[in-house]
N, C-alpha and C positions, 0 to 999 in steps of 0.2 A: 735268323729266326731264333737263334740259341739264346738271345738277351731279351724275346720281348717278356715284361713283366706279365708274372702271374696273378689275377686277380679273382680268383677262386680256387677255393680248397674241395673239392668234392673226395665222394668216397672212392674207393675202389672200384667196386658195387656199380656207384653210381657213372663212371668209365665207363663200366666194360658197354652197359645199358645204351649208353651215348653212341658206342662205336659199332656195337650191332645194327643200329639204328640207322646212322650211318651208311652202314655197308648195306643194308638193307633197301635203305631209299637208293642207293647208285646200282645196286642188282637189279631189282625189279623195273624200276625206270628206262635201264639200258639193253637188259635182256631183255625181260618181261614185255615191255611197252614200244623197245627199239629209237629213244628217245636218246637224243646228242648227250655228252655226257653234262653241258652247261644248266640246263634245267636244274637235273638232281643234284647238282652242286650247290647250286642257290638255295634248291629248297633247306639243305644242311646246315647252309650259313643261317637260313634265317633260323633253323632249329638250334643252334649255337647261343645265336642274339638271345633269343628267348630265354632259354637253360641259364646264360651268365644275368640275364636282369632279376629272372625268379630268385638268383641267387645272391640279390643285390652288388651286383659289379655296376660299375657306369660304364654308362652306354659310350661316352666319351673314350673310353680304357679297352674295352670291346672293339669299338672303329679302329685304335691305333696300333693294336692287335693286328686284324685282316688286315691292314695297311701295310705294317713291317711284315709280316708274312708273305703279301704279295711283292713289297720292293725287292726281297731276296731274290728273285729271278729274274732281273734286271736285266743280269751279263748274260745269262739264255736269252734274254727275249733280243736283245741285239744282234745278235749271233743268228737267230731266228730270220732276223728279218736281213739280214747279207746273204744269209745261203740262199733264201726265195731271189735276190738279184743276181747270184752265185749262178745258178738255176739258169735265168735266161741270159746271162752273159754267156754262160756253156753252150746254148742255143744258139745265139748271133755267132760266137768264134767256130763250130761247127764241134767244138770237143762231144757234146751230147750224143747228135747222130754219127760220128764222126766211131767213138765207142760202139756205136746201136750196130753202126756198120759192121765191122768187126766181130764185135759180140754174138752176129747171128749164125757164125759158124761154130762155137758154142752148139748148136743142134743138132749137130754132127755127131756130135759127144753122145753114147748112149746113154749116158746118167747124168741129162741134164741140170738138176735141183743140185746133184752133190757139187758138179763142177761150178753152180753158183754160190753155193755153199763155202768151198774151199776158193775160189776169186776172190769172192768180199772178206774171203777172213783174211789173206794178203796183203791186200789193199788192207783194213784195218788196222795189222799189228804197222804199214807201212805208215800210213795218217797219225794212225794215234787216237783217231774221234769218230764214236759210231756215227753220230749223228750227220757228220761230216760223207762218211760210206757212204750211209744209205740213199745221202741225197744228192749222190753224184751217178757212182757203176750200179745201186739202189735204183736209181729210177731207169737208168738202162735197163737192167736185168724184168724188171716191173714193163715194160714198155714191151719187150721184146715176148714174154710169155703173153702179154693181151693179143699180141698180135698173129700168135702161133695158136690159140684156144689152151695155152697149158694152165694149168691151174694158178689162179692168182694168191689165193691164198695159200699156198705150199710154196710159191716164190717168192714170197712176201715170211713166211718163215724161214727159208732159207739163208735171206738176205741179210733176216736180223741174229740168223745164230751165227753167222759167219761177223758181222757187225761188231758184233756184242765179244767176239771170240777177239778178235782185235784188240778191242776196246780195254779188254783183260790182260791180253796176254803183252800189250805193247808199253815199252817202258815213254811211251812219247806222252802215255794217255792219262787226262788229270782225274780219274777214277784211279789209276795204279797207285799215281803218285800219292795221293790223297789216302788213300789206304793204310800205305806203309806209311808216310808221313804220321797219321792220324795217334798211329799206337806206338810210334817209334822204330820201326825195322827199316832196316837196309835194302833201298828198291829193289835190288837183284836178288837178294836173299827170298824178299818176298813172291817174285817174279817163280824163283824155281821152285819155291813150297809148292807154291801155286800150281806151277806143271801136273803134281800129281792126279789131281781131281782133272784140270781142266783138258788136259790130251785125251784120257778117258773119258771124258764128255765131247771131246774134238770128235775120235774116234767112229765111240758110238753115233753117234749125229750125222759122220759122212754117211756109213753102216744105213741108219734108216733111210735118209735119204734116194738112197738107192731102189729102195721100194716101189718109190712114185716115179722113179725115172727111166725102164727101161725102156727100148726100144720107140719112143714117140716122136721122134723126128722123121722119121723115114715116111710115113703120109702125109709129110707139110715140103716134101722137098720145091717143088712150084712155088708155093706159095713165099716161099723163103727167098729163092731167087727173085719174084717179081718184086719183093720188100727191099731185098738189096738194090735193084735197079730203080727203085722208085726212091731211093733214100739218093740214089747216086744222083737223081735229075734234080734234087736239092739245091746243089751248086755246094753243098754244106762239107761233104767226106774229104777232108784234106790229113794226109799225116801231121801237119804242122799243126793240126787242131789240139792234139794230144800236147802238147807245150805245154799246158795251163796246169794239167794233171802233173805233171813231172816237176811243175813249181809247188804245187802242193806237197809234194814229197821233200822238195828239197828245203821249202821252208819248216816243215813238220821237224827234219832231219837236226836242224839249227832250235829245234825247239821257241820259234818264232809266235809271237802270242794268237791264238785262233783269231780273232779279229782283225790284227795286223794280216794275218795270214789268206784270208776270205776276201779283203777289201785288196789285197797284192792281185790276187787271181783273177777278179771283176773288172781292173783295171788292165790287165794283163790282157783276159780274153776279150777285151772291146775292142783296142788295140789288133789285136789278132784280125779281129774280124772284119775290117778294113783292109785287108789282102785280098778278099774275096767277094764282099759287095761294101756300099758305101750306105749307111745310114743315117740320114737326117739327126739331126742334135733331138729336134722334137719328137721324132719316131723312137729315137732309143731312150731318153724319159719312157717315152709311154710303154714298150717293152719292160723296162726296168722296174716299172709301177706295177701294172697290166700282166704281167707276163711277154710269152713268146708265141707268136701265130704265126703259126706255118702258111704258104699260098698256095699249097702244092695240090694237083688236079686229082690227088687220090686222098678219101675221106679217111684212111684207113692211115697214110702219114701223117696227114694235119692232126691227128686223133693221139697220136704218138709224140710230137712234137712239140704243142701247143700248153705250155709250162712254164712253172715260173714267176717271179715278179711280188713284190714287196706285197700286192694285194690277196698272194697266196697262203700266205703265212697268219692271217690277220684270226682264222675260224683257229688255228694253234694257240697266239697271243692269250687271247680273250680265253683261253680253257685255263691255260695257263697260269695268269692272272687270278683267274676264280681257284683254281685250285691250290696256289702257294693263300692266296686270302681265308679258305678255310683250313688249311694246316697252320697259320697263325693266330684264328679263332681254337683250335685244338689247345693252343698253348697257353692261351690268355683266359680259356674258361677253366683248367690246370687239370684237362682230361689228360695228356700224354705223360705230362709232370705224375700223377696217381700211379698209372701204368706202370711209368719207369721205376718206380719206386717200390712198387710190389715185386716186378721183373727182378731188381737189382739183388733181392734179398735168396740165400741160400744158394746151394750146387748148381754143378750142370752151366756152369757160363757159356761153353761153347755152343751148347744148342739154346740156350735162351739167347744168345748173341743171333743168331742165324734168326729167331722167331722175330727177334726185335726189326732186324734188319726189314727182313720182310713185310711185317708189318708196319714199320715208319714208312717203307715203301707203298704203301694199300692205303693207307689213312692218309698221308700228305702229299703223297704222287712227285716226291723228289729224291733223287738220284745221290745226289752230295751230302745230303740231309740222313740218310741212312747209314751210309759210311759214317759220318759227324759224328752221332747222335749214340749210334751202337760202339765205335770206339771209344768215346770216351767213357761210355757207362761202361765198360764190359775191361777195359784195359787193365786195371789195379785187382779185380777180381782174377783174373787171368794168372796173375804175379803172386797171390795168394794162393792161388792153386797150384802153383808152381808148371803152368802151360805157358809155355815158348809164345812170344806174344806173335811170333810170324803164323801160327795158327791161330790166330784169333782174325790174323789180314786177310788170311785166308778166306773166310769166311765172312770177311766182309764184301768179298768180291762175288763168291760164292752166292748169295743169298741177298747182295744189295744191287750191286750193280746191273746185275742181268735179271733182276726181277721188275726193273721199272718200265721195258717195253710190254710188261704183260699188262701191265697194268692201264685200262682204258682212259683214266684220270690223270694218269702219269705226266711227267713233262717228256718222257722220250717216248711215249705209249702216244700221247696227240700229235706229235711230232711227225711219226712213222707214220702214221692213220693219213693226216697231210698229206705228206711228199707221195707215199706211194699209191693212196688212196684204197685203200685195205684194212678195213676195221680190224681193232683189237683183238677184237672178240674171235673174229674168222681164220687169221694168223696165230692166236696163241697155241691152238691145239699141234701146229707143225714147227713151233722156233724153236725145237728137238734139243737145241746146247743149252737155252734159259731156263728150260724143263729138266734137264737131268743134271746139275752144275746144283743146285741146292741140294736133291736127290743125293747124289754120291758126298756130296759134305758132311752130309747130315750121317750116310753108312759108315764114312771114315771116323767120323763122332764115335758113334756106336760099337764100332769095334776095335778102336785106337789105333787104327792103322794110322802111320805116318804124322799122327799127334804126339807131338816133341817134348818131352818134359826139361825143367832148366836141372840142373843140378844141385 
């Protein structure tokens, strides 16, 4: 998206107008009205269309705009559609319930949320890829509070600040990399700036957590038992199931590319699951397509189980899609181009870097795109100002990375909504690390704690 041509000059002014506008039509639409986010996405693009013809661009230059904007997310959208097979391959080899099983002594634990909180952020820093968590021990963790009456929405925060904490803090993960690469520091270097803000946001977030977690297991112990005996009559709970997950780690470890890596595990756990029942070639298409459907005589497993499959992913694609197509109409009508250019000028880089971040996040609902876009506008200013460029990575991490599940339009924000089935909107108030990780950047800002001067 950094090469498509600009074919409008608008004012500043006339930005900012644009973006309110914007954000305006995807607020009310989503909140307001409770409408998908694809609607109010179109209606934008068509507002876009409009704005560049009044402004004489061709309409030919406008289409090839949305177009390269949308092909950017290409290698998401692949990745997209392997983890939906990812999904039900974990289902057929029994990995899925096989965790569920396990997982439900987790309840045990009197601060349920925190201990799913600090699991997925392990798992995390061990994957390397949130998106990867969420949609493996992510839908365990999701499956096992539907099942218990616990709050979905408070597990579905949990899952993404532990996710997300991962995602930061793991030198496996192409947000880290990408960070530090972007403005030039040394991965580890940036890794430990980084410590400062994000333990203290670890921290505090186990801390709240805890709030919503204590003693609520002990009135479901029945019902907990009967889940595990009815997961047991599955035929699914083998120790050998867990294999697939421990390939994940070791290819993650080899830093093996996520694709190679997802398509290793799919073939892996199909494989597997031929230890245990024997499935028709045309049955596991259809699984693989379809999803995963459980047979089991309790409505309450088939409910938990039944996941999965290329055809799940397809309401993500299509957001997706739409929403990288008008973060490439942003560029082509030279709304973000204005922005940048007024941003870039004068002090303060560090917190106009975090604003940008944020905002290239909210306007074009991409993850890589924010890190991109804020390093390289924000790097040379940094160096003029004589700040250590590992805090400027800092803060690309800070206020890029973990602000795109918030985001309803997001590509990790549609993604999460998908897999766990937990709107944006209902999850952002409890994902306690994506919430206070800009917060405390922004403090450290403000009173130069631990912002580095060069000499």
């Amino acid at each position: 998206m950094k090469k498509i041509h600009q074919e409008v000059t608008p004012s500043f002014i006339e930005s900012i107008k644009i973006v309110l506008i914007v954000i305006a039509i995807m607020s009310v639409s989503m909140i307001g009205f409770g409408s998908v986010p694809h609607v109010p996405i179109m209606i934008s693009i068509l507002l876009l269309v409009l704005f560049g013809l009044i402004k004489k661009a061709p309409f030919s230059k406008l289409q090839e705009g949305m177009i390269s904007g949308a092909s950017s997310g290409m290698a998401a959208i692949f990745i997209f559609l392997f983890i939906g097979v990812l999904i039900s391959a974990f289902m057929l080899s029994g990995t899925i319930p096989t965790l569920m099983y396990y997982g439900l002594y987790l309840t045990e634990f009197p601060f349920f949320f925190t201990a799913v909180f600090a699991i997925t952020a392990i798992i995390g820093i061990s994957i390397g890829s949130s998106l990867t968590t969420v949609a493996t021990v992510g839908v365990v963790f999701i499956s096992i509070a539907g099942s218990l009456d616990f709050s979905l929405a408070v597990t579905a925060g949990a899952i993404v600040s532990g996710a997300f904490f991962g995602d930061k803090m793991s030198p496996l993960s192409d947000t880290t990399n990408l960070a530090s690469s972007v403005v030039g520091v040394d991965l580890f270097t940036h890794i430990r700036h980084m410590s400062w803000t994000t333990i203290p946001a670890f921290v505090l977030t186990a801390i709240f957590f805890m709030f919503f977690s204590s003693d609520q297991a002990g009135g479901h112990s029945e019902g907990i038992i009967l889940i595990r005996e009815q997961l047991n009559d599955t035929g699914l709970i083998h120790l050998y199931s867990l294999l697939p997950i421990a390939l994940l780690f070791i290819f993650a470890a080899k830093k093996i590319p996520a694709l190679l890596t997802l398509i290793s595990a799919v073939v892996f756990s199909i494989a597997i699951s031929y230890i245990h029942s024997t499935v028709p070639v045309s049955e596991l298409f259809g699984v693989l397509f379809s999803g995963y459907s459980a047979a089991s005589e309790s409505e309450q497993i088939n409910e938990l189980l039944n996941r999965g499959g290329v055809e799940s992913m397809m309401f993500t694609i299509s957001l997706v899609f739409l929403a990288l197509g008008l973060g490439g109409l942003l560029f082509t009508t030279g709304v973000i181009p204005a922005l940048f250019n007024k941003i870039r000028s004068g002090k303060g880089t560090l917190v106009k870097a975090a604003g940008t971040a944020i905002g290239t996040n909210v306007l074009i609902g991409e993850q890589y795109l924010s890190i991109l876009l804020t390093g390289e506008t924000f790097a040379h200013q940094a160096d003029e100002e004589n700040i250590e460029r590992k805090n400027l990575s800092r803060v690309l991490e800070d206020a890029g990375t973990v602000i795109n599940p918030l985001v309803p339009w997001g590509v990790c924000g549609v993604f999460i909504t998908g897999v766990l089935g937990v709107e944006v909107i209902e999850y952002l108030p409890f994902a306690f690390f994506c919430l206070i990780s800009p917060v405390l950047t922004l403090l450290y800002i403000y009173t130069g704690w631990t912002v580095t001067k060069t000499e």
